[in-house]
N, C-alpha and C positions, 0 to 999 in steps of 0.2 A: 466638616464640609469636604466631601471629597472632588477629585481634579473636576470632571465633569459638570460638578456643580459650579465650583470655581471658573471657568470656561466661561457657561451660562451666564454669573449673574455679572463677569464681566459684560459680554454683549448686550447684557440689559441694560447695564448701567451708561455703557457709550451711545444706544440708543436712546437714553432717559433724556441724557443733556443734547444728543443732535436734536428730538424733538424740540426742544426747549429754544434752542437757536432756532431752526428753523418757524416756528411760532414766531415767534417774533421781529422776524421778518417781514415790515409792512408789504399787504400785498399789491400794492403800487410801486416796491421797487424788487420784484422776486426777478424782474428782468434784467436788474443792473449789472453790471460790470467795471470791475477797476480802468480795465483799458479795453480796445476792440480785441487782443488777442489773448484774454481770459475769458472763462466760463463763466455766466450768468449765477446769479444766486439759484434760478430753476433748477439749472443745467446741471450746477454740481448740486444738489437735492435727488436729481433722478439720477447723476453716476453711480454715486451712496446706494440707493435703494436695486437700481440695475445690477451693478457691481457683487453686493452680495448677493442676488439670486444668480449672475453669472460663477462666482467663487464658488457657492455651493456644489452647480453643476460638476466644476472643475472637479474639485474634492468628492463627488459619487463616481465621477469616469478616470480619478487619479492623475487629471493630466488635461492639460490645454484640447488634446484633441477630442474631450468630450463636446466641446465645444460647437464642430461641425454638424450637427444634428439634432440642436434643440431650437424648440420654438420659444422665442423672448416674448414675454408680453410687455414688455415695456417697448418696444423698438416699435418705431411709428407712430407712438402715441402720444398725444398732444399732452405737455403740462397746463394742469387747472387749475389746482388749487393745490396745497401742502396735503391738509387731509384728505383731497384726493388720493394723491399718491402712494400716502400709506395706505389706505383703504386698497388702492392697487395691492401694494407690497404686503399686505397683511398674510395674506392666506401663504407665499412665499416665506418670509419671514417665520412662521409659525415651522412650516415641515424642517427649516434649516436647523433653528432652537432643537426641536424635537431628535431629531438627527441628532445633534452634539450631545444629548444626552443617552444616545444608544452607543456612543462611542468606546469600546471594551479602550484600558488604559494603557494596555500594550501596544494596539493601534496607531496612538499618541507619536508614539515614536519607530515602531513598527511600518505604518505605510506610506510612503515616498509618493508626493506630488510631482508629478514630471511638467514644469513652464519649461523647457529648454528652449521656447521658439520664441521665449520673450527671457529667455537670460538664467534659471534657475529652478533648481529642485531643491524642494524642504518635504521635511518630515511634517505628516498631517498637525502635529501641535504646533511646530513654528507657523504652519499655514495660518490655521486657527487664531493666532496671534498677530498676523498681521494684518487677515480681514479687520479684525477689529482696529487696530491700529491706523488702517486707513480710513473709516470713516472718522476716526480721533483729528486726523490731521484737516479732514477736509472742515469736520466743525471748529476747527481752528482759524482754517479758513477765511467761515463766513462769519464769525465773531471779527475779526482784521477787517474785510469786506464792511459791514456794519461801524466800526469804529472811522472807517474812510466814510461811507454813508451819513454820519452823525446821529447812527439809530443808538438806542438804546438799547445795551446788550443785557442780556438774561444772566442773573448768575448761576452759574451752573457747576461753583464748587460749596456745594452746600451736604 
């Protein structure tokens, strides 16, 4: 398996189990919240899916400032349903995967993401690493979220 692949079935595998939580999330409580100054079970559902179409951007313009001049299709848009969302994120999702797999391995370490207006620049593979890593934490999240709920959590180390 080489890096790129490794990459890949990383991000598969973080999305296998957010799916997996998210599903199981009754849709009578995808509104809830721990307290009024956290995010909704929705809310952090569409960060997750916003997030990496926004990260992606970031990493084609090398830097936050790609930022100023794309159009979100998320922004405005009302949550519906879980599989809505994806269904949104799908076609996003796919060019990002796609992308990560055209990524030459010198690259990796090779081209510098510039966030300095939020704190930091990384090499495209620590990026890479940490997209994932944040939706790892947010399905952390709402597993914690769900255990305060008294839902029934999915196992998702199988």
């Amino acid at each position: 398996m080489n890096t790129n692949e490794l990459i890949t079935l990383n991000f598969e595998e973080v999305r296998r189990r957010s799916e997996k939580v998210w599903r199981a999330i009754p849709e009578e409580l995808l509104q809830w919240r721990p307290d009024e100054n956290a995010i909704s079970c929705s809310e952090m559902i569409r960060h997750v899916l916003e997030g990496e179409f926004l990260y992606h951007q970031i990493i084609l313009g090398r830097g936050s400032r790609a930022l100023t001049n794309i159009s979100n299709p998320f922004e405005d848009r009302v949550f519906t349903t879980v599989d809505d969302e994806l269904e949104l994120a799908k076609k996003y999702r796919n060019e990002f995967i796609k992308y990560i797999k055209t990524i030459h391995i010198n690259d990796l370490e090779n081209i510098e993401i510039d966030r300095s207006d939020v704190g930091y620049k990384r090499k495209l593979g620590d990026m890479l690493l940490r997209i994932a890593y944040h939706e790892s934490v947010h399905t952390g999240q709402l597993l914690s979220y769900m255990r305060t709920m008294g839902v029934e959590r999915p196992n998702i180390w199988d």
